[in-house]
C-alpha positions as CSV (number, residue, x, y, z in Angstrom):
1,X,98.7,84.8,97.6
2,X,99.5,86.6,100.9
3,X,97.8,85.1,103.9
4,X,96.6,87.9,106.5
5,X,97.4,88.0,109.7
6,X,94.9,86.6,112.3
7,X,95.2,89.6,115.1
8,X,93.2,89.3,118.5
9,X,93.0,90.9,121.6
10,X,93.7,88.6,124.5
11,X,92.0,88.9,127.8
12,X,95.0,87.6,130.0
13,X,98.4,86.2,130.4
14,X,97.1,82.5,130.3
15,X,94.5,83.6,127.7
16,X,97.9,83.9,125.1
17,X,98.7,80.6,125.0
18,X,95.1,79.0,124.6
19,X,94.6,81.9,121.3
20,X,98.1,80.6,120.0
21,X,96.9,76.9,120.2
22,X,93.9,78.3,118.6
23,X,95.9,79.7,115.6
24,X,95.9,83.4,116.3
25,X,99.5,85.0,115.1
26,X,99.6,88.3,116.6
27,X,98.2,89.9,119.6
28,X,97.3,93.7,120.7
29,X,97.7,94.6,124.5
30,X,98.6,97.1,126.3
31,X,96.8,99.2,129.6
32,X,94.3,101.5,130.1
33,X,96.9,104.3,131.0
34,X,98.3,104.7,127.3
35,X,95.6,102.1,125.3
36,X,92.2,102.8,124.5
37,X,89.2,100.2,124.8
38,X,91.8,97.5,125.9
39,X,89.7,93.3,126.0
40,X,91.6,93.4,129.3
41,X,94.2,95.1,131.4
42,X,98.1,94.0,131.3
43,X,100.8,95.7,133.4
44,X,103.8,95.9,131.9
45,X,105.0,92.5,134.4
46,X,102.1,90.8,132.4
47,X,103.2,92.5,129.0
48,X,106.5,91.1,129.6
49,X,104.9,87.5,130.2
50,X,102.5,88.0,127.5
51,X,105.4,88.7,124.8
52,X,107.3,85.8,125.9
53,X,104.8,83.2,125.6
54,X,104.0,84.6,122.0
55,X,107.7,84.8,120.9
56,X,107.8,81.1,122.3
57,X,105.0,80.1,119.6
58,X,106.6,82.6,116.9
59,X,103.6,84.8,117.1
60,X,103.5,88.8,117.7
61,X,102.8,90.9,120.2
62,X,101.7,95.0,119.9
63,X,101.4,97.2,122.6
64,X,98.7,99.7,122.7
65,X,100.1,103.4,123.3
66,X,96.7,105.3,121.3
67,X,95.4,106.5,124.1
68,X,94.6,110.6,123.6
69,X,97.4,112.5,125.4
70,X,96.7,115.2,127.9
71,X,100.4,116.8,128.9
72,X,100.2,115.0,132.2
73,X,101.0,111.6,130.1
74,X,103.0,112.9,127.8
75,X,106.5,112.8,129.8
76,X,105.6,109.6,130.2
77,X,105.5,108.2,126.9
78,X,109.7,108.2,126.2
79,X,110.0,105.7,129.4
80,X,106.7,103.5,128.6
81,X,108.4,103.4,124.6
82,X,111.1,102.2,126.2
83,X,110.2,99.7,128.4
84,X,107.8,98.4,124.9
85,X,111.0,97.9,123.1
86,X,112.9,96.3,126.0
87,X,110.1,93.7,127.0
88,X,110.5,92.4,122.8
89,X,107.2,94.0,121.5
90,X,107.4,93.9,117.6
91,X,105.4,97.4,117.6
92,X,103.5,99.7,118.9
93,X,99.9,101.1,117.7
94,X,99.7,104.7,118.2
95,X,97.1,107.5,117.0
96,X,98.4,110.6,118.6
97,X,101.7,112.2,116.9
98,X,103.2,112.8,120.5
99,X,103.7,109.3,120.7
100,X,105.5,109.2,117.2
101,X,107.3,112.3,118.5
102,X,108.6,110.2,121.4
103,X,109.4,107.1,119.3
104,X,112.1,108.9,117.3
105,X,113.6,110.2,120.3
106,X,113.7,107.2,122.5
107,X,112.7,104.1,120.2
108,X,113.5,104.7,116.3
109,X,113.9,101.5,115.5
110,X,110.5,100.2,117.2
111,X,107.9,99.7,114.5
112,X,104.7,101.7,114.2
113,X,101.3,101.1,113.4
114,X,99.1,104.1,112.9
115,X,95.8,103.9,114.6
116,X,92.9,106.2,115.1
117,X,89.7,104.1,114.6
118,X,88.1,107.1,112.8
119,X,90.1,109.0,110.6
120,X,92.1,106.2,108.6
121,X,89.1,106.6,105.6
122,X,91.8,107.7,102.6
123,X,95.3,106.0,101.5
124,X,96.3,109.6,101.4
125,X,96.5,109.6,104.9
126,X,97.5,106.4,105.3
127,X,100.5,107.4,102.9
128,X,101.3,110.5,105.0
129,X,101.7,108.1,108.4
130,X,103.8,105.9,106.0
131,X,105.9,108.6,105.4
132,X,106.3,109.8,109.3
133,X,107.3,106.3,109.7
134,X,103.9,104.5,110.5
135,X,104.4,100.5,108.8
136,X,100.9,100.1,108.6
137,X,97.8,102.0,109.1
138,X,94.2,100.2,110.6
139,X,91.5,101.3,109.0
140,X,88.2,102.9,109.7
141,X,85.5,100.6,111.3
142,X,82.7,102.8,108.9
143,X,84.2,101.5,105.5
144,X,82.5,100.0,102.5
145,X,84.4,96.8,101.2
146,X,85.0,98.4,97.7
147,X,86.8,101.0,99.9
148,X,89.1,98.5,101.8
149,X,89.9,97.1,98.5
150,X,91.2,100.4,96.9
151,X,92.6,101.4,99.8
152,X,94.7,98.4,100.0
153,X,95.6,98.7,96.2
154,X,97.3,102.0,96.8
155,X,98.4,102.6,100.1
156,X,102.2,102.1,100.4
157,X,101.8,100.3,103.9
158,X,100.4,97.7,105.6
159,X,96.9,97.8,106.1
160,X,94.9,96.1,109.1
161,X,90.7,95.4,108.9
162,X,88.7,94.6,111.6
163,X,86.6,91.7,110.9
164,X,84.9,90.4,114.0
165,X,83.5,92.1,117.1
166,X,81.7,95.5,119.0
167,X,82.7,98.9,117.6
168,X,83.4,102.2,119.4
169,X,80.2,104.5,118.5
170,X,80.8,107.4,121.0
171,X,83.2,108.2,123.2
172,X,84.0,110.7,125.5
173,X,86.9,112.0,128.0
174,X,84.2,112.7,130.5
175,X,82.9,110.5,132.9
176,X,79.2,110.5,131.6
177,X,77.9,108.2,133.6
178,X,79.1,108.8,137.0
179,X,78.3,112.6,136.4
180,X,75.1,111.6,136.1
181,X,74.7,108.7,138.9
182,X,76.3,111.8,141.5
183,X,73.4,114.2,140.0
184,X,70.8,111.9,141.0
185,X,72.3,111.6,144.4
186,X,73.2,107.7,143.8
187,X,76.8,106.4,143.8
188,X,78.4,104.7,141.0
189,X,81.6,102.2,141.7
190,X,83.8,102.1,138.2
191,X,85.3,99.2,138.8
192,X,88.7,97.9,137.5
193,X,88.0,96.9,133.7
194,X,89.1,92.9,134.7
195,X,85.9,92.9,136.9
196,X,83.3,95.4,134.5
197,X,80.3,94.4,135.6
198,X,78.0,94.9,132.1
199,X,75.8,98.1,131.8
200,X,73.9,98.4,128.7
201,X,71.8,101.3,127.5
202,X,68.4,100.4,126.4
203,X,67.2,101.8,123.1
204,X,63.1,100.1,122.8
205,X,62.3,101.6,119.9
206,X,65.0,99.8,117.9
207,X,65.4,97.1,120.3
208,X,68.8,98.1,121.2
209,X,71.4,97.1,123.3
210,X,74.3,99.2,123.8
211,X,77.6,98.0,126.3
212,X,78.6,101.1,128.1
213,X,81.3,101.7,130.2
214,X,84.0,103.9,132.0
215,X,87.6,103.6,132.4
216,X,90.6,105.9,132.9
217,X,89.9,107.2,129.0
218,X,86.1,108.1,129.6
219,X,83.2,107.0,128.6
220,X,82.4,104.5,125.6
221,X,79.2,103.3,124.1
222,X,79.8,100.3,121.9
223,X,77.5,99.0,119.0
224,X,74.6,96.5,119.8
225,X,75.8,94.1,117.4
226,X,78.7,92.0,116.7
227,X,80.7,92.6,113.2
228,X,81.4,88.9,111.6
229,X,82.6,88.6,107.9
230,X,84.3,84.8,108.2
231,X,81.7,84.0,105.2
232,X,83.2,87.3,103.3
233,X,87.0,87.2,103.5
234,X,87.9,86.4,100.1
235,X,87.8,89.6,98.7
236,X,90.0,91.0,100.8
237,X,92.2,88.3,101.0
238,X,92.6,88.3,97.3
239,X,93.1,92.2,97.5
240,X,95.8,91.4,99.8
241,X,94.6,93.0,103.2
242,X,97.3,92.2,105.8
243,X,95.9,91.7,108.9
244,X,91.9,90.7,109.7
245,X,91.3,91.6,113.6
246,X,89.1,90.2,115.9
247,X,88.0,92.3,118.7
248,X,87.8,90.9,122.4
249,X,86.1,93.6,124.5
250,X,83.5,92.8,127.1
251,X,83.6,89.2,125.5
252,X,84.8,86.1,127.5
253,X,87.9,84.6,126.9
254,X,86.2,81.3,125.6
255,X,84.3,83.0,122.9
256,X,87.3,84.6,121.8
257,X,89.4,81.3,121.5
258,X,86.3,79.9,119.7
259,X,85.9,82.6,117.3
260,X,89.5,82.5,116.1
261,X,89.5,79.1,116.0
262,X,86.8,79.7,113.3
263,X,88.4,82.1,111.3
264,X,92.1,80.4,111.8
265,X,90.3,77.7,109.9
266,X,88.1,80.3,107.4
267,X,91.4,81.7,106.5
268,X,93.6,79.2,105.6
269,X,90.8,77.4,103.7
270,X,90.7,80.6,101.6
271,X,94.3,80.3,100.9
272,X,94.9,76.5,100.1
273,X,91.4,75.4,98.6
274,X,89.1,78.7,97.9
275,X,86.5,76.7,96.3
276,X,86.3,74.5,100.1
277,X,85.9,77.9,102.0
278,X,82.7,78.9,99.7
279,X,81.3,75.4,100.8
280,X,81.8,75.4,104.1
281,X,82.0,79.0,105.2
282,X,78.1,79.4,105.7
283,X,78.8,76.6,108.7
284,X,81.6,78.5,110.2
285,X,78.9,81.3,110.5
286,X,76.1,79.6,111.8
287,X,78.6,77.8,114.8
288,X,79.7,81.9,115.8
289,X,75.8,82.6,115.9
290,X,75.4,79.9,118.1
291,X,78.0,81.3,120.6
292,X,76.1,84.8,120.5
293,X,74.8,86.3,123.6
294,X,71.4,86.1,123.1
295,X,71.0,90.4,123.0
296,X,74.1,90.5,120.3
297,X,73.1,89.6,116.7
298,X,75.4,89.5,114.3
299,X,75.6,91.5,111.5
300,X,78.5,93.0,108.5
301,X,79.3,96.0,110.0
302,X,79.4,98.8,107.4
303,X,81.5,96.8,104.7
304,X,78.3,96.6,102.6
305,X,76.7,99.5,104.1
306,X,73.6,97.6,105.7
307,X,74.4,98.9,109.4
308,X,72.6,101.9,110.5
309,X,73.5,102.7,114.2
């Protein structure tokens, strides 16, 4: 049986080596500039850094280029591809086709992974990236699990599923919410994304929370709850899926070490003793409740279609 690969999203240099120790094998970074909705930002000094310290455990690192290019970026994206392949990164995750368009001039041999967020809901599509020379495709937060499944079964590349973590449900180029602070005459400071200070739209009716926030991509408001499956991997696992993500955004770096200690743990007992995993798994889930901010439930995400947002 294939065992996935545990991807997370690190929230600094230093942050690498305590998720390696923690059993995570691959790692997503990048900054703001080119990567959308980035757990923290690295400069290409700290990429560099970053990739090192993985390639010194034998894990992976990707760097985020699926930003949505304007042509202001776009002669930049040749130099940045370069410099991805240079500092060692073992691919790059990419949603617009300028940046594929730019990989076989200037980095061919650089692997690709296909990402949109949305639109990956068919492994038609998948299979068409496949064939412009995408080696995997991540799939659409909004998917049942029977889809995931089939998916997997027929798509002819490698196929990445968020498992734990905030969504995207909205965003926007615009700066929403500083073009509305400077209509009501107040001032609003968007601060660098290391030091975001938490703003969270209010929704009483449904006693909501929603994160919201503004970086050089626009606006984004994120879910109110936390997606967790570590007590329904096996499915997937046994269908093959080959990378389970865990999503570090506007989280703090010890949850994140925590939570993929959990599922380093939840996946490998899926793989060497399947009947231990159904035992203990239940556990597993109540310690990542326990670590919860107190306004972030958890729930499954759309994999059984419970979520309504």
């Amino acid at each position: 049986m294939n065992k996935p690969e545990l991807l997370v999203t690190p929230l600094s240099v230093q942050h690498v080596k305590k998720l390696c120790e923690a059993g995570a094998d691959a790692f997503m970074i990048g900054e703001q500039r080119y990567g959308l909705r980035m757990a923290s930002e690295f400069s290409k000094e700290q990429c560099q850094q970053a990739i090192t310290i993985a390639h010194e455990y034998g894990k992976k690192v990707y760097i985020a280029v699926n930003g949505i290019f304007h042509n202001d970026k776009v002669d930049e994206l040749n130099d940045y591809l370069l410099f991805c392949e240079q500092a060692g990164a073992d691919a790059i995750v990419f949603g617009d086709p300028a940046v594929l368009m730019a990989a076989r001039e200037s980095t061919p041999h650089l692997p690709l992974h296909w990402n949109t967020e949305t639109t990956a809901t068919n492994y038609y599509t998948c299979n068409y990236w496949g064939k412009k020379g995408a080696k995997r495709a991540v799939l659409a937060r909004e998917l049942s699990m029977d889809a995931i499944i089939e998916m997997k079964e027929n798509a002819e590349v490698e196929i990445e599923v968020q498992v734990h973590g905030m969504t995207c449900m909205f965003q926007s180029k615009r700066s929403l919410l500083g073009n509305y602070f400077l209509y009501q005459g107040k001032a609003l400071e968007i601060e660098n994304r290391k030091e975001q200070k938490n703003m969270l739209l209010h929704d009483p009716e449904r006693s909501n929370k929603y994160p919201i926030f503004e970086d050089e991509n626009g606006t984004h408001i994120m879910s109110p709850n936390d997606m967790c499956i570590i007590d329904e991997l096996a499915e997937m696992i046994e269908a093959g899926v080959d990378s389970f993500k865990i999503e570090g955004i506007l989280q703090s770096s010890e949850y994140v070490t925590a939570v993929t200690a959990l599922y380093r743990k939840a996946i490998d007992a899926c793989i060497e003793d399947p009947e231990a995993y159904e035992e203990i798994k239940d556990q597993w889930l109540e310690e990542i409740e326990a670590l919860q901010q107190p306004h972030r439930p958890l729930d499954t995400g759309f994999f059984f279609k419970e979520t309504v947002y």
